[in-house]
C-alpha positions as CSV (number, residue, x, y, z in Angstrom):
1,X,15.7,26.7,-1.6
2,X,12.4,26.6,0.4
3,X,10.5,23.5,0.3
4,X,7.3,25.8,-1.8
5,X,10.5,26.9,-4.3
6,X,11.5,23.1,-4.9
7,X,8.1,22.6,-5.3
8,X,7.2,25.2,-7.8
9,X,10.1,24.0,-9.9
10,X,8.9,20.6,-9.9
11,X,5.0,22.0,-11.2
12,X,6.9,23.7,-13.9
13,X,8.7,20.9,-14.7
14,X,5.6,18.9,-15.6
15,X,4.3,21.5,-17.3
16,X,7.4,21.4,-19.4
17,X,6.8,17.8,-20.0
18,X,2.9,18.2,-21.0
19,X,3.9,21.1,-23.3
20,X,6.5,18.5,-24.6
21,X,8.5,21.3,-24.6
22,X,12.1,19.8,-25.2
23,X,14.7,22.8,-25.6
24,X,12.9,23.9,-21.9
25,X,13.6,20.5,-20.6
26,X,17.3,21.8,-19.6
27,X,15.9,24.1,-17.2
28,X,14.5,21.3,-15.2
29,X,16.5,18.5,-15.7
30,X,21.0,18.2,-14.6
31,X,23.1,17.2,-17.6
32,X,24.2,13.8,-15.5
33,X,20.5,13.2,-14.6
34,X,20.0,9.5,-13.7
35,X,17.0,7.3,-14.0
36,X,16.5,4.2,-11.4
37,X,20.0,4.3,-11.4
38,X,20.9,4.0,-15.0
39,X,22.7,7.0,-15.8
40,X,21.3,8.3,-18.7
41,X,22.4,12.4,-19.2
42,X,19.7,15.2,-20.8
43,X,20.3,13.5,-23.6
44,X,19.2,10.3,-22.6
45,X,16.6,11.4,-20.4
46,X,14.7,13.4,-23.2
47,X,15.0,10.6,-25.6
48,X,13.2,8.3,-22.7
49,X,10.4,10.9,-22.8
50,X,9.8,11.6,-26.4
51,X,9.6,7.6,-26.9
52,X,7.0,8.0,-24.4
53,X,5.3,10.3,-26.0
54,X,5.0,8.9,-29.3
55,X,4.2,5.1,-27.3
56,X,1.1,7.2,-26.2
57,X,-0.2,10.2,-28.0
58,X,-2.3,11.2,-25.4
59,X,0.2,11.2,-22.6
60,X,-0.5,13.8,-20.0
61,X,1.1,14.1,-16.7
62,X,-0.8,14.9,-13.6
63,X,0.0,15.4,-10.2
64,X,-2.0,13.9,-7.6
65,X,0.4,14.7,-4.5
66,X,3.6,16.3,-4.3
67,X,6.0,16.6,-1.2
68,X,8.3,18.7,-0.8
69,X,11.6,18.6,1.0
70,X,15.0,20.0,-0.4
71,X,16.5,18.9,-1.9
72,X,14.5,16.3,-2.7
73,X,10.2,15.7,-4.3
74,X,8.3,13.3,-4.0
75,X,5.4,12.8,-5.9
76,X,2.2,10.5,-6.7
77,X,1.7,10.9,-10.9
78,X,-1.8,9.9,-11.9
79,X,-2.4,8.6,-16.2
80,X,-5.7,8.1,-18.2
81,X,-4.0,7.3,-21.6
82,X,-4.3,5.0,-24.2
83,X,-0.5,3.0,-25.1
84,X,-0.7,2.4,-28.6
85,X,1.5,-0.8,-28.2
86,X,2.8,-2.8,-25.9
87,X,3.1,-1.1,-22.6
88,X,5.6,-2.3,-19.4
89,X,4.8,-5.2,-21.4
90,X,1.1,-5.6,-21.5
91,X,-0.4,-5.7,-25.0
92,X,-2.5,-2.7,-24.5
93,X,-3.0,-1.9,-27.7
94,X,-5.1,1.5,-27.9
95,X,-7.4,0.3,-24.8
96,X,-8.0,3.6,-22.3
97,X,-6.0,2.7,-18.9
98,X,-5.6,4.7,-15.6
99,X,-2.8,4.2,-13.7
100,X,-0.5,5.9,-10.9
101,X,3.2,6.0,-10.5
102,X,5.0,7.0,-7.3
103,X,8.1,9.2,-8.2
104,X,11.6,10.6,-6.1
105,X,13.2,12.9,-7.5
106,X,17.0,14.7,-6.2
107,X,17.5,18.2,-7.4
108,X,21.0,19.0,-7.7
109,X,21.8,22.9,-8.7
110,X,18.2,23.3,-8.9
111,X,17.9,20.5,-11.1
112,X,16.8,17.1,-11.0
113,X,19.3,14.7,-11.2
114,X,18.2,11.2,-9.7
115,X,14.8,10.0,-10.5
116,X,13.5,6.9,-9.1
117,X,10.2,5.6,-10.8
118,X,7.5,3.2,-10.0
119,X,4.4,2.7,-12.0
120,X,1.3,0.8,-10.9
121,X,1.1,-2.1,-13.6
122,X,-1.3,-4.0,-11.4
123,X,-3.6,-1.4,-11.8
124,X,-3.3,-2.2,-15.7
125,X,-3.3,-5.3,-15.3
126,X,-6.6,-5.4,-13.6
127,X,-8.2,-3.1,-16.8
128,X,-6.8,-5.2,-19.3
């Protein structure tokens, strides 16, 4: 797989996400996909995102950077949401933030199957 291929997936992959297109979310993601190194399986992994999702309504995924090199993405995620709760432990509580999170990702069969995820809750801090 070329590095634009692996790329391509990935922007269809998000797009799958902002859809919150769930029976799609095979395509994307393996069946032993891991999540900073919990193993977690599809399963598992779309349960982490729908919680997301109903955490904050308005969740939208969009890419800022994306690099490219089988078999592996990285990528800088950029958010301008509003958590309805509690959020990475801050009491956000509807407030607007903006944030970033730096992403790995390891496709495996054209899938991702390790994710490694870090989210900027300084920035949130600082909003807050």
């Amino acid at each position: 797989m070329t590095p634009a291929e692996l790329a391509n997936i990935y922007r269809n992959y998000i797009a799958c996400l902002n859809r919150q297109d769930w029976p799609a979310l095979g395509r994307f993601v393996h069946d032993e996909v891991a999540h900073n190194a919990r193993p977690l399986g599809l399963a598992g992994y779309r349960t982490m995102l729908e919680q997301d999702f109903r955490e904050i309504p308005d969740l939208r995924f969009n890419i800022e950077m994306v690099i490219s090199e089988p078999p592996n993405v990285a990528a800088r995620l950029k958010f301008e949401c509003a958590p309805v709760g509690t959020f990475l432990g801050l009491a956000v509580n509807g407030r607007r933030v903006c944030f970033c999170e730096n992403v790995f990702y390891e496709f495996r069969d054209g899938k991702i199957h390790q994710v490694w995820s870090i989210v900027d809750k300084a920035a949130i801090e600082a909003q807050l």
